[in-house]
VEXLUMKE-417068 format. One record per residue (C-alpha): residue in one letter; residue number from 0; x, y, z. Coordinates in Angstrom, 3 decimals. Layout:
BEGIN
ATOM  aa    i         X         Y         Z
ATOM   A  NUM         X         Y         Z
...
***
This chain:
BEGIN
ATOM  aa    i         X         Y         Z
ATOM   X    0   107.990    88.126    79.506
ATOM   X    1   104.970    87.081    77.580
ATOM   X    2   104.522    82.942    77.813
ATOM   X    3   105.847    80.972    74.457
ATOM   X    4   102.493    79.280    72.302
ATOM   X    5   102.853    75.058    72.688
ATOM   X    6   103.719    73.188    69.568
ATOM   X    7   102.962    69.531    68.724
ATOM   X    8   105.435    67.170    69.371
ATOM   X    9   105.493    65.624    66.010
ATOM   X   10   107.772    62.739    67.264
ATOM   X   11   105.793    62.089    69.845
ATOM   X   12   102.658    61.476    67.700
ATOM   X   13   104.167    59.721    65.279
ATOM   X   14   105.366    57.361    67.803
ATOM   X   15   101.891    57.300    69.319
ATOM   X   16   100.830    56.308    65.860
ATOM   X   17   103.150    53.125    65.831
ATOM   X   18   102.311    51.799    69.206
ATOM   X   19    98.448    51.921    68.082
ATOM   X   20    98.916    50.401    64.746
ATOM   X   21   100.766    47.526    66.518
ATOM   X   22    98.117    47.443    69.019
ATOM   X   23    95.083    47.368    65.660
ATOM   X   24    97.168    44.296    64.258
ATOM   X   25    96.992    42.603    67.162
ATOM   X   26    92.979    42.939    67.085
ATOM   X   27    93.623    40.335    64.539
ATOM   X   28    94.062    38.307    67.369
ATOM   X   29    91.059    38.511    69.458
ATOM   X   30    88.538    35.458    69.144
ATOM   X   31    85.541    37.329    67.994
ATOM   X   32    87.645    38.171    64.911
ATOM   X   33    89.329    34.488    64.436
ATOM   X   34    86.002    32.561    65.124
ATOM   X   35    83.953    34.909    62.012
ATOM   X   36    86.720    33.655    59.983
ATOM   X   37    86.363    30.528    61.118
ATOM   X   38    82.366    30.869    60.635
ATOM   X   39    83.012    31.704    57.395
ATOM   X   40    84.768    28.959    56.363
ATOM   X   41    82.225    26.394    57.857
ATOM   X   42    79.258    28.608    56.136
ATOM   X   43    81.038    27.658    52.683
ATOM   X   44    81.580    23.946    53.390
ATOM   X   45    78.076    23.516    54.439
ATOM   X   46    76.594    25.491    51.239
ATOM   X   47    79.135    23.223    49.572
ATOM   X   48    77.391    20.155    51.552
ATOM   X   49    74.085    21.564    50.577
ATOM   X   50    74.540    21.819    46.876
ATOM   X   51    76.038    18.401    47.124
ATOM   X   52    73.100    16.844    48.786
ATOM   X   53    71.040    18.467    46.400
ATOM   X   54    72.759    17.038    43.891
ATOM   X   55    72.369    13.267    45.140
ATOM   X   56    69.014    14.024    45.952
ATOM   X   57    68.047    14.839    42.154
ATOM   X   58    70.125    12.102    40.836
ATOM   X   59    68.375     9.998    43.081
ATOM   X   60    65.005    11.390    41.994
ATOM   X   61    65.881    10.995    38.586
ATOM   X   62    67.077     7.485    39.438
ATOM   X   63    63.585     6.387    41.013
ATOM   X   64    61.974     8.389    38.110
ATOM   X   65    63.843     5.735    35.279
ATOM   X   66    62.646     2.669    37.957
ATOM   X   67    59.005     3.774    37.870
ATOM   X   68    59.051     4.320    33.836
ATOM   X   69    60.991     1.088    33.825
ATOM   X   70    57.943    -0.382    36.261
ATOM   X   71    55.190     1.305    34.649
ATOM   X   72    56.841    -0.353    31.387
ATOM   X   73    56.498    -3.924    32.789
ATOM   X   74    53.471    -3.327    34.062
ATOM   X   75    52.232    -2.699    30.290
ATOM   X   76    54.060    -5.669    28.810
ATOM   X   77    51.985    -7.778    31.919
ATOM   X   78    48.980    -6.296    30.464
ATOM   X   79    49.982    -6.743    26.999
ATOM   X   80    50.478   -10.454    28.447
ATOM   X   81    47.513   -10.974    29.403
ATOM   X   82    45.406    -9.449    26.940
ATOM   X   83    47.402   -11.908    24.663
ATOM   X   84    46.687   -14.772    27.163
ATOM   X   85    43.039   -14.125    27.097
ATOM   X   86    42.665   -14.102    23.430
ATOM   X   87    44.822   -17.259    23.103
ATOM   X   88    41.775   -18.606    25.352
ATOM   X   89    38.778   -17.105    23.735
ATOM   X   90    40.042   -18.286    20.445
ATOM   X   91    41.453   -21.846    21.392
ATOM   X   92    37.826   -22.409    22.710
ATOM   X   93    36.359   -20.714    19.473
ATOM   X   94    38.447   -23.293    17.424
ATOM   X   95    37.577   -26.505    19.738
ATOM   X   96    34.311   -25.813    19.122
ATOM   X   97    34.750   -25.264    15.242
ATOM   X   98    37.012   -28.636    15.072
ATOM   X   99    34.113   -30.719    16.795
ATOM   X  100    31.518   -29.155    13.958
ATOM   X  101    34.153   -29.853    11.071
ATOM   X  102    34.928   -33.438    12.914
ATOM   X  103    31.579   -34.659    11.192
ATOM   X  104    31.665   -33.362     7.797
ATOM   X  105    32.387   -35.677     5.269
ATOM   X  106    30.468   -33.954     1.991
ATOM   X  107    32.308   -31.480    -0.170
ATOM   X  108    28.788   -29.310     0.137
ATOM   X  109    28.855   -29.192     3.846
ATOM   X  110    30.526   -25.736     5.156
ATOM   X  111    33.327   -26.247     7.175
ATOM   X  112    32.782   -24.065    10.389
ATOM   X  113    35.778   -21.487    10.462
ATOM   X  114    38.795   -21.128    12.751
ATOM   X  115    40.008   -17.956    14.256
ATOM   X  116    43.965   -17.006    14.103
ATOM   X  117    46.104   -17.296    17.209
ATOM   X  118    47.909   -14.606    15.948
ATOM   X  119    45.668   -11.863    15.677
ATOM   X  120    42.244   -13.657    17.105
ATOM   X  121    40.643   -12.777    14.136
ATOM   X  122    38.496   -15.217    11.486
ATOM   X  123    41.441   -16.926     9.625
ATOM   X  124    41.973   -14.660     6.388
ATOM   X  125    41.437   -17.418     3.316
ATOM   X  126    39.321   -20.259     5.190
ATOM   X  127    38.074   -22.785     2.908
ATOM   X  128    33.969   -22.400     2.692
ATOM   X  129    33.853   -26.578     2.326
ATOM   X  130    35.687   -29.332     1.561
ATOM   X  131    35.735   -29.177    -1.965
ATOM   X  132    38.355   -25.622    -1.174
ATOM   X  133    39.570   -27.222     1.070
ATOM   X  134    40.888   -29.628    -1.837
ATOM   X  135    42.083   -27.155    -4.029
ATOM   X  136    44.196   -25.072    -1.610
ATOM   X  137    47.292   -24.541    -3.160
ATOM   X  138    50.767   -25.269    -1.356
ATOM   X  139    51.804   -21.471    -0.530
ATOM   X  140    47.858   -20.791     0.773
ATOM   X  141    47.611   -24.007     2.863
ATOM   X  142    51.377   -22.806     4.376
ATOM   X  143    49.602   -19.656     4.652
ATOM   X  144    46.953   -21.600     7.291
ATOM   X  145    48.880   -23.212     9.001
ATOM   X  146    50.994   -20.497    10.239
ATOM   X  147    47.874   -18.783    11.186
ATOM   X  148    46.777   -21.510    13.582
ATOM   X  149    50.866   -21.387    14.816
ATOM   X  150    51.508   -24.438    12.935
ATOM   X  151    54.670   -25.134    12.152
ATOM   X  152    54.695   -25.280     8.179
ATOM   X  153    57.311   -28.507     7.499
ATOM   X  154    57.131   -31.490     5.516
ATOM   X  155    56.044   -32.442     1.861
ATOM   X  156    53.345   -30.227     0.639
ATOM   X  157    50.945   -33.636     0.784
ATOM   X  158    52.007   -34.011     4.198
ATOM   X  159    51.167   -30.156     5.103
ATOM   X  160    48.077   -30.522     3.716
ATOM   X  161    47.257   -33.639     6.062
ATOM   X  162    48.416   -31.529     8.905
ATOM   X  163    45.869   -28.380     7.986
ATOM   X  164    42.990   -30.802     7.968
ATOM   X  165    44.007   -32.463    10.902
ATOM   X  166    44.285   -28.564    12.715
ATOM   X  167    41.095   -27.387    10.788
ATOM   X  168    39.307   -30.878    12.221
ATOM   X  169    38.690   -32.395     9.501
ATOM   X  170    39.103   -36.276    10.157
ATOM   X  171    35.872   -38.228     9.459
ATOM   X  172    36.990   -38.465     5.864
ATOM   X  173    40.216   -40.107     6.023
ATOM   X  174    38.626   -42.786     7.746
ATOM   X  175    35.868   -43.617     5.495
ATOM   X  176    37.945   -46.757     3.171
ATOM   X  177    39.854   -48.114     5.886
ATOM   X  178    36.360   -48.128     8.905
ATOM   X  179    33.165   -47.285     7.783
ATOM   X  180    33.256   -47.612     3.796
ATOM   X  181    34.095   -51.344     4.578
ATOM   X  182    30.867   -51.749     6.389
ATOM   X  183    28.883   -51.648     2.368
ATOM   X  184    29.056   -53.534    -0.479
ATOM   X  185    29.590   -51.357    -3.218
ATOM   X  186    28.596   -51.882    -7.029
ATOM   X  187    27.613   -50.406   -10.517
ATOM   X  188    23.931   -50.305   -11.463
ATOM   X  189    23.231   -48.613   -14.877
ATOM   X  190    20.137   -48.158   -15.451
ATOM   X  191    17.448   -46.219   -17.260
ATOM   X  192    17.190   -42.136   -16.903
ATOM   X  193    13.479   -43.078   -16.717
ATOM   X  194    12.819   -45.374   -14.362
ATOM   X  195     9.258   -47.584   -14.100
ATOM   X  196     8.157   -50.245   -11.835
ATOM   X  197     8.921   -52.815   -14.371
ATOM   X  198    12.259   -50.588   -15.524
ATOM   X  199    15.240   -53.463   -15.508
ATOM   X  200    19.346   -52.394   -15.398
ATOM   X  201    22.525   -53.725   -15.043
ATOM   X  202    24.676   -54.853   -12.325
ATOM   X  203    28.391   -55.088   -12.387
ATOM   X  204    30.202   -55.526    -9.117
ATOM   X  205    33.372   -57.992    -7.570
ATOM   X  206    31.847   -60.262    -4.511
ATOM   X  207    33.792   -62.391    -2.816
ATOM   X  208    32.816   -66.240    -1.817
ATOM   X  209    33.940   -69.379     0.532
ATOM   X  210    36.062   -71.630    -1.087
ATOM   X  211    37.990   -74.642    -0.027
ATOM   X  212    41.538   -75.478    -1.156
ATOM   X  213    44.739   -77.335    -0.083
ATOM   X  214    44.918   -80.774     1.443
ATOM   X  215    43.860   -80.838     4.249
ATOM   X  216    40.915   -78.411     2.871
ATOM   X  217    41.179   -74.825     4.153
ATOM   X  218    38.637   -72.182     3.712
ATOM   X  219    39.427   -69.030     1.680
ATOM   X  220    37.962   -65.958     0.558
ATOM   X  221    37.824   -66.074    -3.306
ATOM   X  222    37.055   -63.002    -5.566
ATOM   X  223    35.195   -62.962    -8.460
ATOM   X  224    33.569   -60.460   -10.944
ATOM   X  225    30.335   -60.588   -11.697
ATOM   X  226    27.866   -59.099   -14.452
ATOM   X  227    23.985   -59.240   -14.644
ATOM   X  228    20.555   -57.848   -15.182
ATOM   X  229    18.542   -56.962   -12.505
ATOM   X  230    15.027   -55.217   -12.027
ATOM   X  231    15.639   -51.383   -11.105
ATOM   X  232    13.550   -52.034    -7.975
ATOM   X  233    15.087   -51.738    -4.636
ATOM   X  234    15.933   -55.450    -2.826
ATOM   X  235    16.618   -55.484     1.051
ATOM   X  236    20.420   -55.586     0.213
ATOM   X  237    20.311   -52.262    -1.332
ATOM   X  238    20.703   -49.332     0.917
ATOM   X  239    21.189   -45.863    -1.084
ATOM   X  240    22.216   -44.983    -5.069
ATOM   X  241    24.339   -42.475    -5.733
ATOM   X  242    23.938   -40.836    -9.513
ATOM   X  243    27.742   -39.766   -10.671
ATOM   X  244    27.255   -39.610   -14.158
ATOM   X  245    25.379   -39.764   -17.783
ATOM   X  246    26.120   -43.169   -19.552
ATOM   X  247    27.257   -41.941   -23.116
ATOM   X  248    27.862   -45.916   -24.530
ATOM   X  249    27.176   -48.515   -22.536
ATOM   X  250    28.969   -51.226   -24.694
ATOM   X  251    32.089   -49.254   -23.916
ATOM   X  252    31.463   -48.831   -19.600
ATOM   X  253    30.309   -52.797   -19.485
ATOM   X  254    33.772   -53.420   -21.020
ATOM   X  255    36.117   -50.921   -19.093
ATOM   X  256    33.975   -52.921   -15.875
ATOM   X  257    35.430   -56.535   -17.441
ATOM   X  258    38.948   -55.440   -18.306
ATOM   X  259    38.957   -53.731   -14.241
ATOM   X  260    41.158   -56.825   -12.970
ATOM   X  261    40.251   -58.847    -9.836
ATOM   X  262    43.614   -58.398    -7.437
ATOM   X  263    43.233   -60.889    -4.831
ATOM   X  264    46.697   -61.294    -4.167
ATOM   X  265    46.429   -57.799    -2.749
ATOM   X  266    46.461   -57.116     1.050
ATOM   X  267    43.575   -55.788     1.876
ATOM   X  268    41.700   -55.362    -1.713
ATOM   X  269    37.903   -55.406    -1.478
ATOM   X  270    35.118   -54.398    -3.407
ATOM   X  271    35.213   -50.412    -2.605
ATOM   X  272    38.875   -50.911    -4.526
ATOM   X  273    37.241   -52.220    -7.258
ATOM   X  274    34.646   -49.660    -7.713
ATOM   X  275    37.423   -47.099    -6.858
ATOM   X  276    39.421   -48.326   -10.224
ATOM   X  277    36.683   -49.278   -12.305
ATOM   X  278    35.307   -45.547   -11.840
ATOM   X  279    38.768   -43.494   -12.419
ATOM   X  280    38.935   -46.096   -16.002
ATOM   X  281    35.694   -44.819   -17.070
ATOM   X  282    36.782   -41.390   -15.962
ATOM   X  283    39.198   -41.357   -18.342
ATOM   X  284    37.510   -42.625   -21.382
ATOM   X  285    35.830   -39.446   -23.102
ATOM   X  286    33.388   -42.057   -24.908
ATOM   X  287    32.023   -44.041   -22.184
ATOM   X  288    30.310   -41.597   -19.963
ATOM   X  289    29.477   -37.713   -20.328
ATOM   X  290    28.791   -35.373   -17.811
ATOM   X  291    30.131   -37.674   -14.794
ATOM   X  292    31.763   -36.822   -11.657
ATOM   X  293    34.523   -39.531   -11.295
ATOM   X  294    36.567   -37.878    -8.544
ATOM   X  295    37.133   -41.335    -6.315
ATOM   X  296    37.411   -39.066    -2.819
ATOM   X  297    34.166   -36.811    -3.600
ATOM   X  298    32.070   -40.186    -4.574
ATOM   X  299    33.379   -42.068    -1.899
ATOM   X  300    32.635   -38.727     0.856
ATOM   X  301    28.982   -38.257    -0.807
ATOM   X  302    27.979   -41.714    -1.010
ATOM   X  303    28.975   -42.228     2.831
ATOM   X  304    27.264   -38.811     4.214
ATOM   X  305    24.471   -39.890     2.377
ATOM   X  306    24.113   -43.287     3.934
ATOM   X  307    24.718   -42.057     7.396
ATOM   X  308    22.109   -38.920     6.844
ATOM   X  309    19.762   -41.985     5.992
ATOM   X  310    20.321   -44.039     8.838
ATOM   X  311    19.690   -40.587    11.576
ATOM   X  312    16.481   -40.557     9.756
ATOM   X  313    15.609   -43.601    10.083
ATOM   X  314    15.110   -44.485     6.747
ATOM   X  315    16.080   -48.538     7.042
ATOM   X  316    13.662   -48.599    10.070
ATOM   X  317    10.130   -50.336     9.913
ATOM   X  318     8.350   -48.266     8.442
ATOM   X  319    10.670   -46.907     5.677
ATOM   X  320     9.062   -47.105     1.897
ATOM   X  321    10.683   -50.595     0.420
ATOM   X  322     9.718   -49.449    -2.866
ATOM   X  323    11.874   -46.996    -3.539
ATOM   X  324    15.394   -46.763    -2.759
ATOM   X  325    16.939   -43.736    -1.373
ATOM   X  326    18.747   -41.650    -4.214
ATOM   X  327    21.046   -38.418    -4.218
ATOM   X  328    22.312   -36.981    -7.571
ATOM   X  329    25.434   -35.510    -7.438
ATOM   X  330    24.903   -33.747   -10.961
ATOM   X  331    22.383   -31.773    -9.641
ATOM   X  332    23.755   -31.800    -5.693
ATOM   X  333    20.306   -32.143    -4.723
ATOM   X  334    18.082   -35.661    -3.610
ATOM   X  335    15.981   -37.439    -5.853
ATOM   X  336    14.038   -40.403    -3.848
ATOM   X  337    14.082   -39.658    -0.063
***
């Protein structure tokens, strides 16, 4: 009997099947398969570490970034500082220096040395050339000054205008009447516009004189106005003439010099008050002088730079010429006799 051909045993193989797909599913189990898994998930939280440290490392780049802008910042401002330091310096020695040179100026002619501004260290912008500018500042330019030189502008425009001369150094001035005017006599001569040796004028002054009053007797210093002819020559009691003006009628000066009253009575009233009243009256009387300059403060100024000029040079030494007296014309700004 021929032998039967084998056939699969389908059951068999499917069974077969089953047992090795429970046996793949449990390959699930081995650790080679749990640990990649594992690895995996430690792979991602360290890339997730790393883009977190990345991330505090550029914020903390950009941090130190805004610290050395906001360093490199203060340094400027220092040197900013210090630039503006040093030119506070350079110019406060700039304007001690100025302030000595305008210290001794006391005639409207006389340039006033110039200041520089603590503000931008800079020649101030509208300096007065001289004293006479000086004069006519007006209230918004001297304000104008003042805050230049970091003066606080306050007060009553008057009182501003002290303060600017006393920044700009100008103080010999304001003590001339109440120091060093008091050390003259001071008088009227008119005289001649020709002069000769035998050329004669008049004298019209206030002296004072020791008098006795009161029981017991006590001395006192009487005032009195006086009035006379003189010769034109100088006398060893007469320093320096000053010309301030053109006699147009000298009937009407000699009387505006009577009518000037005496004040005795007043604290403090001298001669240089006198002559300081006596001039503004004639001032103001078109028919008693012509072209005159009867501006008390640039009179007074003149006739005491003058003087002191003088006495630098000597001129009241020994050998000085007693024949002539020392004369400036302030017409003509320029000196006549030396």
């Amino acid at each position: 009997m021929e032998q039967g051909t084998l056939q699969p045993d389908f059951g068999r193989v499917a069974t077969n099947f089953r047992e090795a797909a429970v046996q793949l599913e449990r390959c699930a189990n081995l650790p080679a398969v749990d640990g990649g898994t594992r690895m995996m998930e430690r792979m991602d939280m360290i890339m997730e570490q790393l883009v977190s440290l990345r991330q505090t490392v550029q914020q903390g780049f950009a941090e130190a970034g805004q610290r050395m802008d906001a360093l490199d910042q203060k340094v400027t401002e220092m040197g900013q500082s210090m630039l503006a330091l040093d030119r506070k310096v350079t110019v406060s020695n700039k304007n001690f220096t100025a302030r000595l040179q305008n210290s001794i100026v006391v005639h409207e002619s006389v340039d006033l040395a110039p200041l520089h501004s603590v503000v931008t260290g800079e020649l101030m912008r509208g300096f007065p050339s001289n004293l006479q500018e000086l004069d006519a500042l007006t209230a918004r330019e001297v304000d104008a000054l003042l805050i230049q030189l970091g003066e606080p502008a306050r007060g009553r425009p008057d009182a501003r205008k002290r303060q600017l001369e006393s920044a700009l150094g100008v103080r010999t001035r304001a003590l001339l009447t109440s120091a060093a005017g008091l050390r003259y006599h001071w008088a009227f001569i008119v005289g001649p516009k020709n002069e000769t040796s035998g050329s004669r004028g008049q004298l019209s002054r206030v002296k004072d004189s020791l008098s006795f009053a009161g029981n017991p007797p006590t001395p006192q210093s009487v005032w009195q106005y006086e009035d006379r002819e003189i010769p034109m020559a100088p006398t060893t009691r007469l320093l320096v003439r000053i010309l301030v003006g053109k006699v147009k009628s000298k009937r009407r000066l000699e009387s505006i010099f009577k009518t000037t009253p005496v004040r005795p009575d007043v604290y403090g009233w001298n001669c240089v008050e006198w002559v300081k009243e006596a001039l503004e009256s004639a001032g103001q009387d078109d028919r008693a002088l012509g072209t005159a300059v009867t501006d008390w403060q640039s009179v007074r100024d003149t006739a005491m730079w003058y003087i002191e000029c003088k006495h630098e040079a000597g001129r009241f030494g020994e050998y000085y010429d007693p024949t002539r007296a020392s004369t400036w014309d302030m017409l003509e700004g320029k000196e006549l006799i030396p």
